[in-house]
TORKOL-4160 file (C-alpha; in steps of 0.2 Angstrom, whole numbers, padded with zeros to 4 digits, m for minus):
375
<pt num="1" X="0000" Y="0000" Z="0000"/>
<pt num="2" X="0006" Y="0018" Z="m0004"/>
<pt num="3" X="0013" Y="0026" Z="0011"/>
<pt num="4" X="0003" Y="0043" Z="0005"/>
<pt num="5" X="m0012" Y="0033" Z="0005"/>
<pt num="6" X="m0011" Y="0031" Z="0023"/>
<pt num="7" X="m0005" Y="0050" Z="0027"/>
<pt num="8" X="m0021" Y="0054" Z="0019"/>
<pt num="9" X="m0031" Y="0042" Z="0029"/>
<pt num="10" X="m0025" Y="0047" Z="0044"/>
<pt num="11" X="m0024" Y="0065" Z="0040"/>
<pt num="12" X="m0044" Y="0064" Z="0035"/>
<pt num="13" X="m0046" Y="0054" Z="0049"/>
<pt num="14" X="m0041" Y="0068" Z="0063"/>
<pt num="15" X="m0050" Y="0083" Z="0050"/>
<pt num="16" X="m0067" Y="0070" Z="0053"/>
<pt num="17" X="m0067" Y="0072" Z="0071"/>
<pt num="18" X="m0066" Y="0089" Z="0069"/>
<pt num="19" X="m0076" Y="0095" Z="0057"/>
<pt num="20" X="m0089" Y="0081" Z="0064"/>
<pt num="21" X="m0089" Y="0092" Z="0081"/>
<pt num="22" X="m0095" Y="0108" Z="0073"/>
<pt num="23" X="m0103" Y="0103" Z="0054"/>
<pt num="24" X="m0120" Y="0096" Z="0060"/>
<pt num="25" X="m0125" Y="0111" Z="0073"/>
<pt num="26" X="m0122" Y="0126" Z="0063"/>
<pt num="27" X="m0139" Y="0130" Z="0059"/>
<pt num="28" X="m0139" Y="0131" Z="0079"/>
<pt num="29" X="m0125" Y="0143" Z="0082"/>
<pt num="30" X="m0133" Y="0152" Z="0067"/>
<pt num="31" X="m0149" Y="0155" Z="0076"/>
<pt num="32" X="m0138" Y="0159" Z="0093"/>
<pt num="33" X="m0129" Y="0174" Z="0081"/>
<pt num="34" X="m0147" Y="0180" Z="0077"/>
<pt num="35" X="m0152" Y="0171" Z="0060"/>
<pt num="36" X="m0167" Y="0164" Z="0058"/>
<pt num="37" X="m0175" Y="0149" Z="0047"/>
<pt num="38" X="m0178" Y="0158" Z="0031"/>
<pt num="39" X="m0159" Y="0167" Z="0032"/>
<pt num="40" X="m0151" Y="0151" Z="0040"/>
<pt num="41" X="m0159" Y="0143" Z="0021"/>
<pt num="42" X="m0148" Y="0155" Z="0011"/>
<pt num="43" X="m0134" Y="0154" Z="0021"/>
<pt num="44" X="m0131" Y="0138" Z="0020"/>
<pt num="45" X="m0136" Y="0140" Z="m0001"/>
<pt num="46" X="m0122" Y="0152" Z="0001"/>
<pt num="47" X="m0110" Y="0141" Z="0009"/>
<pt num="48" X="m0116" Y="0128" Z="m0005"/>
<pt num="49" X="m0109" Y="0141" Z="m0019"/>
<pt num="50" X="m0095" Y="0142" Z="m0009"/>
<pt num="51" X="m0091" Y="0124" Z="m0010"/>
<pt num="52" X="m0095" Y="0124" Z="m0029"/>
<pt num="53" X="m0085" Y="0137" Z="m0040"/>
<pt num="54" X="m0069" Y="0131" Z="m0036"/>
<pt num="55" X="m0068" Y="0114" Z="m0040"/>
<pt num="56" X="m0067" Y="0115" Z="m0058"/>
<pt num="57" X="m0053" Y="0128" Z="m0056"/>
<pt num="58" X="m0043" Y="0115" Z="m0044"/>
<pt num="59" X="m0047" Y="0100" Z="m0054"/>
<pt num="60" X="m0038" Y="0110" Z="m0071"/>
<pt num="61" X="m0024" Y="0115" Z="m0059"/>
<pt num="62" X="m0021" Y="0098" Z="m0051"/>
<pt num="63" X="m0018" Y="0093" Z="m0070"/>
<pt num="64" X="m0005" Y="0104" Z="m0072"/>
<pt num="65" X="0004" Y="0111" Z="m0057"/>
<pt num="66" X="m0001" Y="0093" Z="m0046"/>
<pt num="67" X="m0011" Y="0088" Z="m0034"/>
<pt num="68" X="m0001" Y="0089" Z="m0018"/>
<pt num="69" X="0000" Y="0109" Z="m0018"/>
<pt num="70" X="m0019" Y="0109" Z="m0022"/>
<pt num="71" X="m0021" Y="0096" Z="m0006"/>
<pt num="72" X="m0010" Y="0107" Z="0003"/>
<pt num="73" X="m0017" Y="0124" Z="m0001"/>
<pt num="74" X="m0035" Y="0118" Z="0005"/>
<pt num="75" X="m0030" Y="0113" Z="0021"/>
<pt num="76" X="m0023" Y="0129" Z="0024"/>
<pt num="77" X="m0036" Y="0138" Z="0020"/>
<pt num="78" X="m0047" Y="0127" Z="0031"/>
<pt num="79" X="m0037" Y="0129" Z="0047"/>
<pt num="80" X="m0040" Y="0149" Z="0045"/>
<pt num="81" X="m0056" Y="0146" Z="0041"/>
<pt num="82" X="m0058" Y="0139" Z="0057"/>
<pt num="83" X="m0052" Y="0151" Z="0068"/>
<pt num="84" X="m0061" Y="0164" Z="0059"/>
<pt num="85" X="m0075" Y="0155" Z="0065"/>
<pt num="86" X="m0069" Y="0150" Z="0083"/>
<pt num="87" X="m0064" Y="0168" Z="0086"/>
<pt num="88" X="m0081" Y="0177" Z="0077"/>
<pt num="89" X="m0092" Y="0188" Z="0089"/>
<pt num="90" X="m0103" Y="0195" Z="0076"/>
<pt num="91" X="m0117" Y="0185" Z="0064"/>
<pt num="92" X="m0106" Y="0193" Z="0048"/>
<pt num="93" X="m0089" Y="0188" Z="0054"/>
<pt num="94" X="m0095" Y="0171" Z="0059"/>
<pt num="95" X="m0103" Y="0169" Z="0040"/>
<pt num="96" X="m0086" Y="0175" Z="0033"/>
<pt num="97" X="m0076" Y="0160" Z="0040"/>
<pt num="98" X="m0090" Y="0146" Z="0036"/>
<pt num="99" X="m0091" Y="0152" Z="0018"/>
<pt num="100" X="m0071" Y="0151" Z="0015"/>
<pt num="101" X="m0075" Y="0136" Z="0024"/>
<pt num="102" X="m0086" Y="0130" Z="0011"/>
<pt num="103" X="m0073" Y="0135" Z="m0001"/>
<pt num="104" X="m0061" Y="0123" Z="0002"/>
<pt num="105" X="m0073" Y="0109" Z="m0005"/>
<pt num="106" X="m0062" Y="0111" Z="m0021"/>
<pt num="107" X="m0048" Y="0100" Z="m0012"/>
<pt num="108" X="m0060" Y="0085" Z="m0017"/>
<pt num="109" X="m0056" Y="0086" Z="m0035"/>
<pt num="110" X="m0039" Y="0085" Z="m0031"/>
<pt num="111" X="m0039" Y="0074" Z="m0018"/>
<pt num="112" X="m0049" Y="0060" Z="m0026"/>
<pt num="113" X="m0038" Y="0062" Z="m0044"/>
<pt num="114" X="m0022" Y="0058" Z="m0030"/>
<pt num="115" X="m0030" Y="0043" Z="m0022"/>
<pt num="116" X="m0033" Y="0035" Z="m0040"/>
<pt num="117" X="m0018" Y="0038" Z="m0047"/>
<pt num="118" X="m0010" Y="0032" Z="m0031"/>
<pt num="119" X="m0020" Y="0015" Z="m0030"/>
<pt num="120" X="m0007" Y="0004" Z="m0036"/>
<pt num="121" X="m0016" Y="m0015" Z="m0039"/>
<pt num="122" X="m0033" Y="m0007" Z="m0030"/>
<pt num="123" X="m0048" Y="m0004" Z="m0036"/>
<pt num="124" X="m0052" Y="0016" Z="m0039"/>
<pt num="125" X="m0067" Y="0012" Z="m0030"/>
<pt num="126" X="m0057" Y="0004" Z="m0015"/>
<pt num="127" X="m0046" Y="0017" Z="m0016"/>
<pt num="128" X="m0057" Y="0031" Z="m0015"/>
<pt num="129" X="m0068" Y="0023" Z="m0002"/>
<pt num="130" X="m0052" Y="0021" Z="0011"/>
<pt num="131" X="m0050" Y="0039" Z="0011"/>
<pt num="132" X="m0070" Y="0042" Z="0013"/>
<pt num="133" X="m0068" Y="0027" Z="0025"/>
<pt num="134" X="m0055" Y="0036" Z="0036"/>
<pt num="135" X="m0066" Y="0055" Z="0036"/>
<pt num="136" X="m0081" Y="0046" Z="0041"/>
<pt num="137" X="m0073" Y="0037" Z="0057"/>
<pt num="138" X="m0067" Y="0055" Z="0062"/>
<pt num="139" X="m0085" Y="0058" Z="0058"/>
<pt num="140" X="m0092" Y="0046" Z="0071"/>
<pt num="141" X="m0081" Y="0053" Z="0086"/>
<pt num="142" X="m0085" Y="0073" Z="0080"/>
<pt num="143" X="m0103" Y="0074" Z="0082"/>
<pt num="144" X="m0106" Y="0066" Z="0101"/>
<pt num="145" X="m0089" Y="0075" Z="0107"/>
<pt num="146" X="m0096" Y="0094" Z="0099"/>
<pt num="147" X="m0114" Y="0089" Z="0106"/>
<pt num="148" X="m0108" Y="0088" Z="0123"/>
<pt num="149" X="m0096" Y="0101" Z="0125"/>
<pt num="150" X="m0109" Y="0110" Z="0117"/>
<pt num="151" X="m0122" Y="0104" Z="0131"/>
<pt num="152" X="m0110" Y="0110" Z="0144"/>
<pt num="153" X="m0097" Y="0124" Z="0139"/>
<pt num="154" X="m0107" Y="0132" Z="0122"/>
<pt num="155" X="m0107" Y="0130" Z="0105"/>
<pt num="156" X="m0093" Y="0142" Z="0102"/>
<pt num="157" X="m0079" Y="0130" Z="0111"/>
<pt num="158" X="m0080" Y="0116" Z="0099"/>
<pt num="159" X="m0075" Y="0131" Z="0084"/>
<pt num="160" X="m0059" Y="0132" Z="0093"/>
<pt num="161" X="m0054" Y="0113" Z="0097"/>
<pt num="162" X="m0059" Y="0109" Z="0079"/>
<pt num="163" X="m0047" Y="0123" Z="0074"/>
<pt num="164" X="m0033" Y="0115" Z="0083"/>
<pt num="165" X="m0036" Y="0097" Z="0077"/>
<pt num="166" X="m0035" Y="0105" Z="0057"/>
<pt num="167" X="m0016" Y="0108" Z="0061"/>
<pt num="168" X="m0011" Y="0091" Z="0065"/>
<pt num="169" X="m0022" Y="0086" Z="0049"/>
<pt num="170" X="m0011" Y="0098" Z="0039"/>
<pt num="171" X="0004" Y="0092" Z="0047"/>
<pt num="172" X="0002" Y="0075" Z="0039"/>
<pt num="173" X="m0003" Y="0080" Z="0022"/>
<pt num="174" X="0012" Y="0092" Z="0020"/>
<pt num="175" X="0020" Y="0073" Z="0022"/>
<pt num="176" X="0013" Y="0066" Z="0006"/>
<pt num="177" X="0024" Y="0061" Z="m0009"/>
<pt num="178" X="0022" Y="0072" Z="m0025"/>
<pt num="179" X="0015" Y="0067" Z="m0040"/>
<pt num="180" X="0020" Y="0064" Z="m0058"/>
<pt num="181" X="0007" Y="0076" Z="m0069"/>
<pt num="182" X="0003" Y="0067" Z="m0084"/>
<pt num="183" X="0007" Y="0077" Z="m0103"/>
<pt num="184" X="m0003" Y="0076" Z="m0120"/>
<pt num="185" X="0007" Y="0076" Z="m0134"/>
<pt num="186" X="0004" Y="0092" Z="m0140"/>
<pt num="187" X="0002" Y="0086" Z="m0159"/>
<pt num="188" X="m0012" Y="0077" Z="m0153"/>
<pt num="189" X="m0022" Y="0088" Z="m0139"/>
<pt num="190" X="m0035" Y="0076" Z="m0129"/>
<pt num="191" X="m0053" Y="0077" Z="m0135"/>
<pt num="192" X="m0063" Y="0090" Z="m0127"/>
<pt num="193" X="m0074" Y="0084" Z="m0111"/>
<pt num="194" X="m0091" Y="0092" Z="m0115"/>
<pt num="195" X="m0089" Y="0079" Z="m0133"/>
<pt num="196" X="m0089" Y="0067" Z="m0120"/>
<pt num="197" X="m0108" Y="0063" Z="m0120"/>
<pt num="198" X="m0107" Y="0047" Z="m0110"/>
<pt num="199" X="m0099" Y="0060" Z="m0097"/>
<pt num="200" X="m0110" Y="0072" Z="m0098"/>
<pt num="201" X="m0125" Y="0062" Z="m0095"/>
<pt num="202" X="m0117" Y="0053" Z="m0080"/>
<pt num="203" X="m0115" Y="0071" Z="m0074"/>
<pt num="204" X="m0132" Y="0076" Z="m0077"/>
<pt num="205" X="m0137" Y="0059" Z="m0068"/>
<pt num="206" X="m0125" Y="0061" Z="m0053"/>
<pt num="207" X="m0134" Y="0079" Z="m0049"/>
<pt num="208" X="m0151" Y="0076" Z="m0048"/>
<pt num="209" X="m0145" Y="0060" Z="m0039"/>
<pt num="210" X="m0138" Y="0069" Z="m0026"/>
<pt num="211" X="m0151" Y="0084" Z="m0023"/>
<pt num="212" X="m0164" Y="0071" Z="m0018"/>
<pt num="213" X="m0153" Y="0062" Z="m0005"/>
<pt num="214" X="m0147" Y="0078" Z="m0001"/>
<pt num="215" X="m0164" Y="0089" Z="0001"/>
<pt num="216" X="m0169" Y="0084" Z="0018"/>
<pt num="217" X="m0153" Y="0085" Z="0027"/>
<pt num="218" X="m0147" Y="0104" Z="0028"/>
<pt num="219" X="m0161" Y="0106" Z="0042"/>
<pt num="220" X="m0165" Y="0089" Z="0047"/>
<pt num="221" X="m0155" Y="0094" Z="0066"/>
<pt num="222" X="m0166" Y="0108" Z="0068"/>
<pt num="223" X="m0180" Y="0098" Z="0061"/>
<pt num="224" X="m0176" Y="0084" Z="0077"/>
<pt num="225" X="m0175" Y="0098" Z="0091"/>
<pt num="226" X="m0188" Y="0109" Z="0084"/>
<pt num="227" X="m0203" Y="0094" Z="0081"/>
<pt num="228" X="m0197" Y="0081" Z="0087"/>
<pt num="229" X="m0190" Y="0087" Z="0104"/>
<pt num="230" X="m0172" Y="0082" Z="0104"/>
<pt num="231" X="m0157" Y="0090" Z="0114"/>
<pt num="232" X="m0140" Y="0096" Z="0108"/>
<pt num="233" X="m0134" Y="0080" Z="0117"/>
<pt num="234" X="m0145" Y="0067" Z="0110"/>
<pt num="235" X="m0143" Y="0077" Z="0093"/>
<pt num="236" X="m0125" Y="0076" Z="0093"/>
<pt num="237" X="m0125" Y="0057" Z="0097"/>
<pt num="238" X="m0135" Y="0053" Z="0079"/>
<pt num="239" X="m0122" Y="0062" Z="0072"/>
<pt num="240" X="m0109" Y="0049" Z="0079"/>
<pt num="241" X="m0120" Y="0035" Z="0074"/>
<pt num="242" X="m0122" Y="0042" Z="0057"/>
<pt num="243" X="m0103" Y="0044" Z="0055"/>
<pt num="244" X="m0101" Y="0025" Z="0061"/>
<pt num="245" X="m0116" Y="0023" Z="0045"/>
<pt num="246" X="m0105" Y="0033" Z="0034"/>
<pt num="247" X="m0090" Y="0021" Z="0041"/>
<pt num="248" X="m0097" Y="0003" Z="0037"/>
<pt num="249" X="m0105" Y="0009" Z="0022"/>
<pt num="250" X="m0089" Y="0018" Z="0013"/>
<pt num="251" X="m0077" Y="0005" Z="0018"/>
<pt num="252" X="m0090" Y="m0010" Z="0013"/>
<pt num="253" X="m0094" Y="m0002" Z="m0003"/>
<pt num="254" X="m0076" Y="0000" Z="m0008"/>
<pt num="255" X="m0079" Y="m0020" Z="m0011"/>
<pt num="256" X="m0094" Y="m0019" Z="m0020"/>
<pt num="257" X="m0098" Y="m0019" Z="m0038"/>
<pt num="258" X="m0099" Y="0000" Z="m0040"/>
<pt num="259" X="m0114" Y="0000" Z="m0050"/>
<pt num="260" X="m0125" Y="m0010" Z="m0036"/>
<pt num="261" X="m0117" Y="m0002" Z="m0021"/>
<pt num="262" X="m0123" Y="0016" Z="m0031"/>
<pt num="263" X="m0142" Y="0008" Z="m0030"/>
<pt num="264" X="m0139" Y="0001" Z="m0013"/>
<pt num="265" X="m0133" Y="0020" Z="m0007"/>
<pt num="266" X="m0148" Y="0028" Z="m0013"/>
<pt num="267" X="m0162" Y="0017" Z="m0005"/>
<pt num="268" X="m0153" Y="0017" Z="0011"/>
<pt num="269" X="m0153" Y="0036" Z="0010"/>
<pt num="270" X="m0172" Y="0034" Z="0003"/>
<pt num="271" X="m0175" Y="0022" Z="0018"/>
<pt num="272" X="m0168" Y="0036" Z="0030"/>
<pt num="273" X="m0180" Y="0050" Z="0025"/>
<pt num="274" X="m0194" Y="0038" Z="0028"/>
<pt num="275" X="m0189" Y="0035" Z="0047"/>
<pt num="276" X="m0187" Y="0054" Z="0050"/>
<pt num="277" X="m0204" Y="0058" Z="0042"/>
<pt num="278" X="m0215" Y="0043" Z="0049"/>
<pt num="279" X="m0206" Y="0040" Z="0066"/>
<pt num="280" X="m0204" Y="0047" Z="0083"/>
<pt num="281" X="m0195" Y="0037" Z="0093"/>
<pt num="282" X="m0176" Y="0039" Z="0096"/>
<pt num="283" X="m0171" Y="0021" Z="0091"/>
<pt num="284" X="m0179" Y="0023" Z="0074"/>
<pt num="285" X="m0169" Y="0040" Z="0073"/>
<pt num="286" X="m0153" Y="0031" Z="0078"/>
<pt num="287" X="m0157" Y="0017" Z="0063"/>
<pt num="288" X="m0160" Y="0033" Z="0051"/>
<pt num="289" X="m0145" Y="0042" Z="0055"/>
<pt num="290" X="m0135" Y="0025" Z="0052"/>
<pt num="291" X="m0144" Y="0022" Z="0036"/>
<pt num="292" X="m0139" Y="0039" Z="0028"/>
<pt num="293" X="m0121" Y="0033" Z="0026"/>
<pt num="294" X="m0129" Y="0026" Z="0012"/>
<pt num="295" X="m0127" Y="0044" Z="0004"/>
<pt num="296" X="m0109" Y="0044" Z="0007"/>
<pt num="297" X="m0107" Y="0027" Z="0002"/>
<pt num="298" X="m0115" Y="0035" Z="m0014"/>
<pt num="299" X="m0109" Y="0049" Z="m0018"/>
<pt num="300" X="m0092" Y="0041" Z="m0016"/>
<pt num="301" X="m0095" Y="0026" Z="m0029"/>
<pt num="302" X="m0103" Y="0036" Z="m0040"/>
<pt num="303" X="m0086" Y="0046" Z="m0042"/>
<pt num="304" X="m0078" Y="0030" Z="m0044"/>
<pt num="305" X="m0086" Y="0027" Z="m0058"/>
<pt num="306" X="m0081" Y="0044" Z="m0067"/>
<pt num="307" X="m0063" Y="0038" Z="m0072"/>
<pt num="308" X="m0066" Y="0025" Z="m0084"/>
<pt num="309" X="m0078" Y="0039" Z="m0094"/>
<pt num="310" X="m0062" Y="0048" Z="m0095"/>
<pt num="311" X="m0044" Y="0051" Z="m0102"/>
<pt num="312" X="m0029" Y="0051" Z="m0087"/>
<pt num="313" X="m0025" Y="0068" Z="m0092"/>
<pt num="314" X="m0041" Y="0076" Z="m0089"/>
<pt num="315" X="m0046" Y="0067" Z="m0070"/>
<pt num="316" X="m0044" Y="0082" Z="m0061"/>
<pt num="317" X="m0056" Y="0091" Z="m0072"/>
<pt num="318" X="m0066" Y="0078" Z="m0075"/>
<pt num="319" X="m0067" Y="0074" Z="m0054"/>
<pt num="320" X="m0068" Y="0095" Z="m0054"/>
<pt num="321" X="m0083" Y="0095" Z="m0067"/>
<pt num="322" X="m0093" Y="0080" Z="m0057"/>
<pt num="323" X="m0091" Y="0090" Z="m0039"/>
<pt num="324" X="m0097" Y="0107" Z="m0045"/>
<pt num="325" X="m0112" Y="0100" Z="m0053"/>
<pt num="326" X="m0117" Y="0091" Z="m0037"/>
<pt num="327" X="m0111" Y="0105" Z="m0028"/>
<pt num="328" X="m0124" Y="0114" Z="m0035"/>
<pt num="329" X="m0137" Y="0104" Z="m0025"/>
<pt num="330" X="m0127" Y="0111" Z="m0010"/>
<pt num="331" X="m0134" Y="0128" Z="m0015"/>
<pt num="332" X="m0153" Y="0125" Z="m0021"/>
<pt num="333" X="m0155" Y="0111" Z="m0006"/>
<pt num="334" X="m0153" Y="0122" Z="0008"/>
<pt num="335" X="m0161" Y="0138" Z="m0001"/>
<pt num="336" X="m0179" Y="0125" Z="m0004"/>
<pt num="337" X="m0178" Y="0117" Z="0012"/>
<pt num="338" X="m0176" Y="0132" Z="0022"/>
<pt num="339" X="m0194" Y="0139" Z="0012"/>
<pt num="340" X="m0202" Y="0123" Z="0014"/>
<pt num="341" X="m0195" Y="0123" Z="0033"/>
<pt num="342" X="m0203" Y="0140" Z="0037"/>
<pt num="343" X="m0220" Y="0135" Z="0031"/>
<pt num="344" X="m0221" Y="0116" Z="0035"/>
<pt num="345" X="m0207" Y="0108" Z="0043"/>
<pt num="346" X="m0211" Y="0090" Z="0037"/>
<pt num="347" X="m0217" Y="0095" Z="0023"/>
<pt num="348" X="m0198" Y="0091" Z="0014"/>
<pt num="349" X="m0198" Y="0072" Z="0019"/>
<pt num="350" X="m0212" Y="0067" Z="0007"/>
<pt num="351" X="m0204" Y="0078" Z="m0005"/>
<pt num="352" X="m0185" Y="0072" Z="m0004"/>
<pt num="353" X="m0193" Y="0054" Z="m0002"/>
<pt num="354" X="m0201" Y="0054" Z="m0022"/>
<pt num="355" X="m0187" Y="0061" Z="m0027"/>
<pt num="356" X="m0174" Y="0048" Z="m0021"/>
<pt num="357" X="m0185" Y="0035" Z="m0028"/>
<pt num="358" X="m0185" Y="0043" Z="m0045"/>
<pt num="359" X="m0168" Y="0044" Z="m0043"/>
<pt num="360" X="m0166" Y="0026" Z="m0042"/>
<pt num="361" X="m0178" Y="0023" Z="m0057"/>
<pt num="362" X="m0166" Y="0035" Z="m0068"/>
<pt num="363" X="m0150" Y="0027" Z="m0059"/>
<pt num="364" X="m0155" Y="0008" Z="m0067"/>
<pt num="365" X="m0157" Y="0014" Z="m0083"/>
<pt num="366" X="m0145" Y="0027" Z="m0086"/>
<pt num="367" X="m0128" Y="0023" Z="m0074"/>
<pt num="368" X="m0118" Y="0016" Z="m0088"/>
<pt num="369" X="m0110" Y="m0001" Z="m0086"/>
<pt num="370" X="m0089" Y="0000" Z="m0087"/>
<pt num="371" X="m0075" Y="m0006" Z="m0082"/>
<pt num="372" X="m0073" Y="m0001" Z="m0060"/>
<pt num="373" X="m0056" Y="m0005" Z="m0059"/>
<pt num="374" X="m0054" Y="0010" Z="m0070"/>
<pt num="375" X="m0037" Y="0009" Z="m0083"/>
C-alpha cells in the first residue's frame, strides 16, 4: 500500500473528528448569532456556492501544477477558516469563515484524482472509499464530542478545538509524496470533455442524484429539536451513529460492484428519509442516521465510476466538473428546504422521499455499465 495513501487516511481521519464536532450544529450557532430559518436557508445555499465554484478551477490546476499543492493549499485555508469562525463575535464575521470554509470543497477534485492515481493494484473504488472510510470514522467521534461540549461549555468551544485538530491534519498532508502530472502530446491535444456525452449524462445523472438524497438534510437537526423534541446532546449522538453509518457503508462499498453499491446507497438514504418523516421514537432516529451513510457510500462510488468515462489527463477536471455539478445541489437544497421549513417543517420528507425513488428509477437505466477498476 502507498505510504501517502495512509497519510491521507489518517490525516482525513483527525480533519473528521473535527469538522464532525462543529458541521451538523451550525444552523444552531446560526440561530444563537441571530439568524433565523428563512436566512439560516440562504446561508447555507451560500456556503453551497462556496463549496461549488472552485472545483473546476482545482481540478484543471491539479492537471498541471499537481495535486499535492492543491491538497496542501485547502488545508490551509481550512485551518484559517476555522479560527475565523472560533474567534467570530458577530453573525457577519462568523458567515465569513463558514463560507471560505465551504470554499475549500475544491480539495475533493484533487484529492480523489491523487488517491486514483496512487491506487497501485486497487480498485479506484477501493481506493477512494479508504480515504472516505478514514473521514467518516473522524465523523463518528465529532458529532457526540461537539454535542456535549456543546451541552456543557457552548457551542462556540468546539470552533476552537476543531481549529486545533486542522493543524495536526495539515501536518500530515504536507507529508505526502508528490505526483507525476501526466502530458498530452501536443500534436495530438486530448478530446474536449463536454464531446464526452457518455460523461455528460453521467454528470447530469450524478446531480439530480444527489439533490434528492441531499434535500432533507441541511435542516433535518433543527427539524429533530424543533418537532421532534431532541437536545444538543442526544442530537450530537445521531451524528456519531451516522458517522459509524457513513463508516461501514464507505469501507463495505469499496468492495462492491460500483454500480449496485450506487443503487444500494440511494435506498438506504431513501429508507432514511422515511424514518425521520414517519417515526418518533429515538431508536428509529438512531437506525435513520445509520442508514444515511448510504449517501456517502453514494456519492463516493458514484465518483468511482467517473474515471473509466475519461482520459488520465483530464481526471482532475473531469473529478472537478462531477463535484461542482453536485455541488450545485449544496446551493438549491438548503435555499428549498429552508422555504419549505418555514412554512411546513415536514413537509420536505415526502418531497425528498419521491425524489430519491425517481432517482433510483433514472440510476437503473442510465448509470452506464464500465470497467470499475478503471485503466
Amino acid at each position: 500500500m502507498n505510504p501517502s495513501l495512509l497519510l491521507i487516511s489518517a490525516s482525513l481521519f483527525v480533519w473528521g473528528i473535527g469538522e464532525g464536532m462543529f458541521y451538523m450544529f451550525q444552523p444552531f450557532y446560526l440561530s444563537q448569532l441571530g439568524a433565523n430559518p428563512e436566512m439560516i436557508g440562504y446561508i447555507l445555499g451560500a456556503f453551497g456556492f462556496m463549496m461549488m465554484i472552485a472545483h473546476i478551477p482545482a481540478g484543471y490546476l491539479a492537471d498541471r501544477i499537481g495535486r499535492r499543492p492543491m491538497l496542501i493549499s485547502a488545508w490551509l485555508i481550512g485551518i484559517t477558516a476555522a479560527w475565523i469562525m472560533a474567534l467570530a463575535n458577530s453573525l457577519p464575521v462568523f458567515i465569513v469563515g463558514m463560507l471560505l470554509y465551504g470554499f475549500t470543497a475544491f480539495v475533493a477534485s484533487p484529492l480523489n484524482s491523487y488517491v486514483t492515481a496512487a491506487r497501485g493494484k486497487w480498485s479506484i473504488g477501493r481506493a477512494i472509499t479508504l480515504s472516505n472510510a478514514a473521514f467518516g470514522l473522524g465523523i463518528v467521534i465529532g458529532p457526540f464530542t461537539g454535542g456535549w461540549i456543546a451541552g456543557h461549555y457552548g457551542l462556540r468551544l468546539i470552533y476552537f478545538i476543531a481549529g486545533s485538530l486542522f493543524i495536526f491534519s495539515t501536518l500530515m498532508i504536507w507529508m505526502i509524496a508528490p505526483q507525476p502530472r501526466e502530458q498530452h502530446n501536443p500534436d495530438n491535444p486530448a478530446p474536449s470533455l463536454f464531446g464526452n456525452r457518455r460523461f455528460l449524462a453521467f454528470i447530469a445523472l450524478g446531480f439530480f442524484v444527489t439533490l434528492a438524497m441531499y434535500l432533507p438534510q441541511p435542516f433535518q437537526a433543527k427539524f429533530l429539536q424543533d418537532v421532534r423534541g431532541l437536545s444538543l446532546e442526544q442530537i450530537g449522538l445521531l451524528g456519531t451513529l451516522g458517522g459509524i453509518g457513513n463508516t461501514v457503508m464507505t469501507f463495505a462499498a469499496g468492495f462492491m460492484n460500483v454500480r449496485l453499491g450506487f443503487l444500494l446507497g440511494q435506498a438506504s438514504a431513501g429508507v432514511s428519509t422515511a424514518i425521520i418523516w414517519q417515526m418518533k421514537s429515538y431508536g428509529w432516529f438512531a437506525a435513520s442516521y445509520f442508514l444515511l451513510g448510504g449517501y456517502r457510500a453514494a456519492r463516493t462510488l458514484y465518483t468511482a465510476q467517473i474515471r473509466p468515462l475519461v482520459l488520465e489527463s483530464q481526471m482532475g477536471l473531469a473529478y472537478g466538473i462531477s463535484e461542482t455539478v453536485q455541488g450545485l445541489t449544496l446551493i438549491i437544497a438548503p435555499i428549498v428546504s429552508g422555504i419549505i421549513y418555514q412554512s411546513n417543517p415536514i413537509l420536505i420528507y415526502p418531497i425528498a422521499l419521491a425524489g430519491t425513488l425517481l432517482a433510483i428509477l433514472f440510476s437503473l437505466f442510465f448509470t452506464p455499465r464500465v470497467d470499475p477498476q478503471g485503466t
